[in-house]
CHARMM internal coordinates of N, CA and C (Angstrom, degrees):
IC EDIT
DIST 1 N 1 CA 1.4427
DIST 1 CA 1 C 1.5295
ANGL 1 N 1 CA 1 C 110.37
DIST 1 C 2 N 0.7899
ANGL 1 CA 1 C 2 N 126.41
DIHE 1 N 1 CA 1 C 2 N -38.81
DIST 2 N 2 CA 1.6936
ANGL 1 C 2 N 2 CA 152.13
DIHE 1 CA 1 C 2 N 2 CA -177.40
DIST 2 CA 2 C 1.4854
ANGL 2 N 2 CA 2 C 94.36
DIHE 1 C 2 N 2 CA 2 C -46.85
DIST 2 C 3 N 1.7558
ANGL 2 CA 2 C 3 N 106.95
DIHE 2 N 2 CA 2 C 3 N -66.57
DIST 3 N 3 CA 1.4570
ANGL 2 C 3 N 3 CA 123.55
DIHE 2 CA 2 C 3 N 3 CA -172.61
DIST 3 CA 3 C 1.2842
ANGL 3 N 3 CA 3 C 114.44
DIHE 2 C 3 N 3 CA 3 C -46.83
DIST 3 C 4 N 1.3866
ANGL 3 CA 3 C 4 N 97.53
DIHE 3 N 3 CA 3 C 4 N -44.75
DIST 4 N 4 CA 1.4880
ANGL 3 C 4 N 4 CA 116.30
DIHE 3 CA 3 C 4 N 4 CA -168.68
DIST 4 CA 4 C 1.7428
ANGL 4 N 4 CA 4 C 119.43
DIHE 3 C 4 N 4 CA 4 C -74.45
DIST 4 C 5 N 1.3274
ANGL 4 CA 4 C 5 N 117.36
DIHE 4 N 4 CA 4 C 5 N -17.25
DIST 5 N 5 CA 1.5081
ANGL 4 C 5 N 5 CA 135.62
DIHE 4 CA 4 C 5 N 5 CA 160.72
DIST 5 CA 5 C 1.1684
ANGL 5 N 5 CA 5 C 105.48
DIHE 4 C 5 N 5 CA 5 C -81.41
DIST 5 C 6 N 0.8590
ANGL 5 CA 5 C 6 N 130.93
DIHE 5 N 5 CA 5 C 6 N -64.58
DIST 6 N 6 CA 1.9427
ANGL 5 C 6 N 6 CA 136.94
DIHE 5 CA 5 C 6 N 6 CA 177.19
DIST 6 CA 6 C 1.6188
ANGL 6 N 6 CA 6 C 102.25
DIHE 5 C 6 N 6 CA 6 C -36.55
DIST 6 C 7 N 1.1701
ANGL 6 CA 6 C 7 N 111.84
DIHE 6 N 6 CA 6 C 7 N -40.40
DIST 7 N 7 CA 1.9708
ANGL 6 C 7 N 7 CA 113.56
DIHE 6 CA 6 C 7 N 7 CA -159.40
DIST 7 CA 7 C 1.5019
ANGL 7 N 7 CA 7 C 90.71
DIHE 6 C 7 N 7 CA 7 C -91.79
DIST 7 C 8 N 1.6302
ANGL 7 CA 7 C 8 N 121.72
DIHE 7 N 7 CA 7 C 8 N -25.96
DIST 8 N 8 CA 1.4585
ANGL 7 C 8 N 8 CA 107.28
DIHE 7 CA 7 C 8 N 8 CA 171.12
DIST 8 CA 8 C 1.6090
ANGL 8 N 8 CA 8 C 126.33
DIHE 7 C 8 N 8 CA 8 C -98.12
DIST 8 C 9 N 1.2248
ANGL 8 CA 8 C 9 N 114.74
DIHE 8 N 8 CA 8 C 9 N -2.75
DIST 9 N 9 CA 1.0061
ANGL 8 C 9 N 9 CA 115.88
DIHE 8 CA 8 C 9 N 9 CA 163.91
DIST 9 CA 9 C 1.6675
ANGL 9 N 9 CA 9 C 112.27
DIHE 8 C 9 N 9 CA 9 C -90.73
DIST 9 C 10 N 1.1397
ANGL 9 CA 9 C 10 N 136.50
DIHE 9 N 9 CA 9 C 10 N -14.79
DIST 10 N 10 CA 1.4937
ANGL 9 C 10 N 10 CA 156.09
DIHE 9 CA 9 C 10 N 10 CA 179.42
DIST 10 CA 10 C 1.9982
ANGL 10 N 10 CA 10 C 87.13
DIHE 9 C 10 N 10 CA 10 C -73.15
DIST 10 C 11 N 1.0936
ANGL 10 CA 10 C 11 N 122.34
DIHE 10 N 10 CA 10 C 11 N -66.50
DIST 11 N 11 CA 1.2517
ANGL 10 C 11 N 11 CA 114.34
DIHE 10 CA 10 C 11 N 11 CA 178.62
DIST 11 CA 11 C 1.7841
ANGL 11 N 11 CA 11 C 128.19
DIHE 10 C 11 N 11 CA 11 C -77.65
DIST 11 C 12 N 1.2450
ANGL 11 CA 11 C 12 N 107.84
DIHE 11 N 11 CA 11 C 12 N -51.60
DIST 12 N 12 CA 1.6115
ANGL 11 C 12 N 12 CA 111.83
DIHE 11 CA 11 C 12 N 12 CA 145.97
DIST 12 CA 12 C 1.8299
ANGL 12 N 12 CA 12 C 111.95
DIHE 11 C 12 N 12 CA 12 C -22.16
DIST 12 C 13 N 1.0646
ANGL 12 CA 12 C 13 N 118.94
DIHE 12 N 12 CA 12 C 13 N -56.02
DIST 13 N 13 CA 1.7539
ANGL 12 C 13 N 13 CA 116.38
DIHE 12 CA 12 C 13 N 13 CA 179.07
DIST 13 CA 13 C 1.5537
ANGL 13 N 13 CA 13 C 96.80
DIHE 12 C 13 N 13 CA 13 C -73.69
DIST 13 C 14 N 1.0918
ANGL 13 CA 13 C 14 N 133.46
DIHE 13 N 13 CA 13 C 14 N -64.71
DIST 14 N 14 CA 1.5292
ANGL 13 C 14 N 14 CA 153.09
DIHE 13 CA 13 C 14 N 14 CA -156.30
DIST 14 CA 14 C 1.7279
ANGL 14 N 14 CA 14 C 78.17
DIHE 13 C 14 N 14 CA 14 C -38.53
DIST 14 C 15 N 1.6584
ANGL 14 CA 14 C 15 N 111.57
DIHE 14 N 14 CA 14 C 15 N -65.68
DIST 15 N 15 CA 1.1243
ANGL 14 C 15 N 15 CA 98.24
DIHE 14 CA 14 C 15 N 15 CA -161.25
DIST 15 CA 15 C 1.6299
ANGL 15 N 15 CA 15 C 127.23
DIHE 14 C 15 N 15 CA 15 C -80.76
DIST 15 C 16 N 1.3692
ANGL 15 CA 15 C 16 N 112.88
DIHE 15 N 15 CA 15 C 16 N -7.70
DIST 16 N 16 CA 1.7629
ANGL 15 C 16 N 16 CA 136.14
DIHE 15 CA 15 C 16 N 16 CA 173.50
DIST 16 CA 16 C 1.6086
ANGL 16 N 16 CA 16 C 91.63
DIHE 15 C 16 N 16 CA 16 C -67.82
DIST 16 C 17 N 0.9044
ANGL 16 CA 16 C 17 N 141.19
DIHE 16 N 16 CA 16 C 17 N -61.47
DIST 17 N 17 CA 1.0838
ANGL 16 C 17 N 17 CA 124.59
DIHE 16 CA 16 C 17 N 17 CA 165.77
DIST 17 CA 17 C 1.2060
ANGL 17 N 17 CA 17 C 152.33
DIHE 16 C 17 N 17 CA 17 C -64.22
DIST 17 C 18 N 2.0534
ANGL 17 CA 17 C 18 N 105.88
DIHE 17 N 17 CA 17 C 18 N -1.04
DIST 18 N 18 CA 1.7414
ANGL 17 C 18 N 18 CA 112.39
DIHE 17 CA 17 C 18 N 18 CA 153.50
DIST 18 CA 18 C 1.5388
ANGL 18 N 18 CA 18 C 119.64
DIHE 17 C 18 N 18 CA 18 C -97.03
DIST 18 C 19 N 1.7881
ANGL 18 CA 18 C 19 N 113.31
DIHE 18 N 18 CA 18 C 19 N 25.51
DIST 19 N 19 CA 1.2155
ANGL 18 C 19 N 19 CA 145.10
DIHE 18 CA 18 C 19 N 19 CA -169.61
DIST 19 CA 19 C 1.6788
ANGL 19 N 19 CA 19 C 96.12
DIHE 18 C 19 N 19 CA 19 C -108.03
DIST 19 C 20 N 1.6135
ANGL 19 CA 19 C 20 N 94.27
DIHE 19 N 19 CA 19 C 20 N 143.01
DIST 20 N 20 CA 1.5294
ANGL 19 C 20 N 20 CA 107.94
DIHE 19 CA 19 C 20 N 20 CA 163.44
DIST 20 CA 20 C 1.6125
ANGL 20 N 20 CA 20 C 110.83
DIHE 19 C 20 N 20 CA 20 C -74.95
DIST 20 C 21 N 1.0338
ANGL 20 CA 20 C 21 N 128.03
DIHE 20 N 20 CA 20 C 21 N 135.60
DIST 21 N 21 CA 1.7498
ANGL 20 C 21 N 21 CA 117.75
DIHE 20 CA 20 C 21 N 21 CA 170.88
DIST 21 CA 21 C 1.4418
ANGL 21 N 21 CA 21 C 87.39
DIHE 20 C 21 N 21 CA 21 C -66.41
DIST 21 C 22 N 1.5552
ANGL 21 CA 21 C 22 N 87.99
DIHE 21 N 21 CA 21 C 22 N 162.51
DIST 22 N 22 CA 1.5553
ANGL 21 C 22 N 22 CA 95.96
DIHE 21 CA 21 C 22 N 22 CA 177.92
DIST 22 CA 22 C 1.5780
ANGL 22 N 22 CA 22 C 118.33
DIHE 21 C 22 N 22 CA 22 C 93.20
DIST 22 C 23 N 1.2639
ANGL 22 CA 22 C 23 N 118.71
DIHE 22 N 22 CA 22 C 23 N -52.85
DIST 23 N 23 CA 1.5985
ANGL 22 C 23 N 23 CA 132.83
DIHE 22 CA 22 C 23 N 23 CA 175.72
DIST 23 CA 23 C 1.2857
ANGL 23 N 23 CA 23 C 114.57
DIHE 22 C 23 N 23 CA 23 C -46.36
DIST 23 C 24 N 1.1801
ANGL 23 CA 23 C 24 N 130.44
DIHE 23 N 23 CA 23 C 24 N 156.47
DIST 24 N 24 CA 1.5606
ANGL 23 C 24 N 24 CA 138.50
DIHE 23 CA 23 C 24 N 24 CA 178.18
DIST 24 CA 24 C 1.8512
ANGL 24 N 24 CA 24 C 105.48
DIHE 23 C 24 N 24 CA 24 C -69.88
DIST 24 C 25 N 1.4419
ANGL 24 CA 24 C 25 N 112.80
DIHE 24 N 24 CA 24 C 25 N -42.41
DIST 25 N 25 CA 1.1135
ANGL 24 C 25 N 25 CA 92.75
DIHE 24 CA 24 C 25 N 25 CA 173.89
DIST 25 CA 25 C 1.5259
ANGL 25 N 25 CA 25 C 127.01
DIHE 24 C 25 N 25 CA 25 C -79.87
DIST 25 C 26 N 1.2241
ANGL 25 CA 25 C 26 N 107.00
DIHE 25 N 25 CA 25 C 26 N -25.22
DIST 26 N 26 CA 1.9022
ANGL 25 C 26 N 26 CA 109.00
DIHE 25 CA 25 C 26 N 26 CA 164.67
DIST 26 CA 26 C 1.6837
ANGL 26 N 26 CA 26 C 106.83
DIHE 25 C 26 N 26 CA 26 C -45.57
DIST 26 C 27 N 1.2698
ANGL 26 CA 26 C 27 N 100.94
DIHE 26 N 26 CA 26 C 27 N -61.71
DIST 27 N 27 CA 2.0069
ANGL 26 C 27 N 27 CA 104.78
DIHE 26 CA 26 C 27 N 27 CA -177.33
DIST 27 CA 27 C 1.0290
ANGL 27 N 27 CA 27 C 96.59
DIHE 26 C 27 N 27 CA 27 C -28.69
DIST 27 C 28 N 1.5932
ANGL 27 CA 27 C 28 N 119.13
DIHE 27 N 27 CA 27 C 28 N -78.03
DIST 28 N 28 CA 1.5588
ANGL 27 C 28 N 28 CA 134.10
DIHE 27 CA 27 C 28 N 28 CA -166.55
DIST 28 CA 28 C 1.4069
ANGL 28 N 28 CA 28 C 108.01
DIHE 27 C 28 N 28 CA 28 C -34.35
DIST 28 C 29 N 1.2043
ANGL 28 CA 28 C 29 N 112.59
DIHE 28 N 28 CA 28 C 29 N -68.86
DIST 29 N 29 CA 1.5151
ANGL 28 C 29 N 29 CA 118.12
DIHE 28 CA 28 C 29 N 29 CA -174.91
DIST 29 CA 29 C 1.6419
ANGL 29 N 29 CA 29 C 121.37
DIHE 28 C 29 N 29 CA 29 C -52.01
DIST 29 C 30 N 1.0961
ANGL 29 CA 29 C 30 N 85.93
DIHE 29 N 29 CA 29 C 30 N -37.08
DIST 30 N 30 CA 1.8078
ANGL 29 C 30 N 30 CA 92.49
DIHE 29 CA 29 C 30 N 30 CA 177.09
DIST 30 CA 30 C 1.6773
ANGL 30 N 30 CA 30 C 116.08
DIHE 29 C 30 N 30 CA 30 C -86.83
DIST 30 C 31 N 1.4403
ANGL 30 CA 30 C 31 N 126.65
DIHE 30 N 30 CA 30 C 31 N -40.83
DIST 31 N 31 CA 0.9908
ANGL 30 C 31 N 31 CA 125.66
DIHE 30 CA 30 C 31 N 31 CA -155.93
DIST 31 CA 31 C 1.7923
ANGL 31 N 31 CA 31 C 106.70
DIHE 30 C 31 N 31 CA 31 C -113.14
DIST 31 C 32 N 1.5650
ANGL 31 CA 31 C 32 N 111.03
DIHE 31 N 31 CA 31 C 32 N -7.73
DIST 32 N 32 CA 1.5428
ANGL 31 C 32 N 32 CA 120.36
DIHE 31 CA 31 C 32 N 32 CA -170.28
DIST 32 CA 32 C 1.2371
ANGL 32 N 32 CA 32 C 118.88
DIHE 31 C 32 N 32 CA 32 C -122.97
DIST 32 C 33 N 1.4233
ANGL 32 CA 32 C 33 N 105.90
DIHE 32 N 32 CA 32 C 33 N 4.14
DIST 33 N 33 CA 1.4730
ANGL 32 C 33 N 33 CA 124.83
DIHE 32 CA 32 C 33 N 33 CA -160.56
DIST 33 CA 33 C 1.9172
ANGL 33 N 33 CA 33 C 112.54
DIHE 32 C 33 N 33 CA 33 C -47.04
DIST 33 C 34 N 1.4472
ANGL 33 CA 33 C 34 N 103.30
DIHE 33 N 33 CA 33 C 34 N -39.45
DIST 34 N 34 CA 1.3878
ANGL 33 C 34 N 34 CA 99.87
DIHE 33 CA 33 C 34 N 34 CA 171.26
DIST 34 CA 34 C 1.4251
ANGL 34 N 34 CA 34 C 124.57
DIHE 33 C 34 N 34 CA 34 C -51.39
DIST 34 C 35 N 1.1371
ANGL 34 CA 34 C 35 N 109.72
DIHE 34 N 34 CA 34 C 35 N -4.83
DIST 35 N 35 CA 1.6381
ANGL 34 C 35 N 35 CA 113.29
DIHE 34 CA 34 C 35 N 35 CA -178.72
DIST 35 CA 35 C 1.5064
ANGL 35 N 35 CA 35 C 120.74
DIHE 34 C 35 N 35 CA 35 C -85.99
DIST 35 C 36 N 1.5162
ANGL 35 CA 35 C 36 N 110.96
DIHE 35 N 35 CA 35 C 36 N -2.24
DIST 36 N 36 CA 1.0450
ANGL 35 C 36 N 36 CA 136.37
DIHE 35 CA 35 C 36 N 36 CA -156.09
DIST 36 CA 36 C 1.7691
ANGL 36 N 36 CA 36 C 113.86
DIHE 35 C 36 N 36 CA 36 C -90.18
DIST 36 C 37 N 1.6202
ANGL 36 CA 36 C 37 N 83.49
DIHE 36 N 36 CA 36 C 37 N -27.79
DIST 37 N 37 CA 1.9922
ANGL 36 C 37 N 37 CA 108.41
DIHE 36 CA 36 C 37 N 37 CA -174.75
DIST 37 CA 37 C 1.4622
ANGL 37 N 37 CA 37 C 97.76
DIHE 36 C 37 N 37 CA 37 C -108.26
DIST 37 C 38 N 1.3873
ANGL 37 CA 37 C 38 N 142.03
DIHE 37 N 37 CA 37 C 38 N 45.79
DIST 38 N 38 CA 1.4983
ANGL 37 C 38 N 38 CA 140.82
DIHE 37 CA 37 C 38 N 38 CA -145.11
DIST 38 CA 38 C 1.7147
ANGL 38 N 38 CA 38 C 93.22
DIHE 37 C 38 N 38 CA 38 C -153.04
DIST 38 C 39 N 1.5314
ANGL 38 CA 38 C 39 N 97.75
DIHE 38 N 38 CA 38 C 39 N 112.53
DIST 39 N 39 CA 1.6278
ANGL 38 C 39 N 39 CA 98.73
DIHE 38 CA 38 C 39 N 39 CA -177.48
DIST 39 CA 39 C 1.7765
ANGL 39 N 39 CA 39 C 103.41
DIHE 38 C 39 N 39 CA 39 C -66.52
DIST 39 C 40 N 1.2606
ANGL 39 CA 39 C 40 N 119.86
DIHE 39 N 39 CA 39 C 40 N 150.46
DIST 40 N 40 CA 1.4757
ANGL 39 C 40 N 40 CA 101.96
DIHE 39 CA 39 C 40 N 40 CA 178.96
DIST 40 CA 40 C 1.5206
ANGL 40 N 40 CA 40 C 121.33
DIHE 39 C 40 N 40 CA 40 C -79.00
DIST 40 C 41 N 1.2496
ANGL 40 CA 40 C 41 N 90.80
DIHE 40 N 40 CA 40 C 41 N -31.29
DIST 41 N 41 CA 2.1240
ANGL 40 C 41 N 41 CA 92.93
DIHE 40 CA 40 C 41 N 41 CA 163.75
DIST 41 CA 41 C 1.2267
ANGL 41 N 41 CA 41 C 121.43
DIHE 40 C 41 N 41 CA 41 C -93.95
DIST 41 C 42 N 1.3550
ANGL 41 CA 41 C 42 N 115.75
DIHE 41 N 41 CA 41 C 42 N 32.52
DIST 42 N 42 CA 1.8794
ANGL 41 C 42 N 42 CA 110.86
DIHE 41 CA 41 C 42 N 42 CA 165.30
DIST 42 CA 42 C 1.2595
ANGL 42 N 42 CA 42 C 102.52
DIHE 41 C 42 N 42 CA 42 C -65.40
DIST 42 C 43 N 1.3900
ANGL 42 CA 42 C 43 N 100.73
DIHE 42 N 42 CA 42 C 43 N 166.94
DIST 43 N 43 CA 1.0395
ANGL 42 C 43 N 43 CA 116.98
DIHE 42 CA 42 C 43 N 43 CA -178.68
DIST 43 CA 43 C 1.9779
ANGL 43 N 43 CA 43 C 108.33
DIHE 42 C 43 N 43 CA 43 C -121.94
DIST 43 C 44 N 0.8871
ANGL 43 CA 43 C 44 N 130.04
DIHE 43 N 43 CA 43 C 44 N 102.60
DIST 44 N 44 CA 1.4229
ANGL 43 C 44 N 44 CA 136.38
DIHE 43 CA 43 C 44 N 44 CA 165.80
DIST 44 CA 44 C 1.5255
ANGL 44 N 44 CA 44 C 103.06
DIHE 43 C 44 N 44 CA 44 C -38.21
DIST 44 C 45 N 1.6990
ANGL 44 CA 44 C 45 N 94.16
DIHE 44 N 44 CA 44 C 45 N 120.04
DIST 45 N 45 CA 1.4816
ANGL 44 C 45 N 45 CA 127.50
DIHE 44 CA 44 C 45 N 45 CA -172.51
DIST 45 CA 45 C 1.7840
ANGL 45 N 45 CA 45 C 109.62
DIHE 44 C 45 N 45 CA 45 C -83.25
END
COOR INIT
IC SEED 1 N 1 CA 1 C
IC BUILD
């Protein structure tokens, strides 16, 4: 699991940085990032 955060945060930056600062998707990436490990059909417990 460890590995598996490391390899998405390794790309998560990769891509913050083919981002304008400032842009909606930079925010996202930087500030929402947990949304990133979020099945899209969970269901809130």
């Amino acid at each position: 699991m460890q590995e598996f955060n490391r390899r998405l945060t390794e790309v998560r930056i990769r891509t913050m940085k083919g981002t304008l600062k400032g842009s909606d998707e930079y925010y996202l990436l930087k500030h929402q990032n947990h949304l990133l490990g979020v099945k899209p059909n969970a269901k809130e417990a």
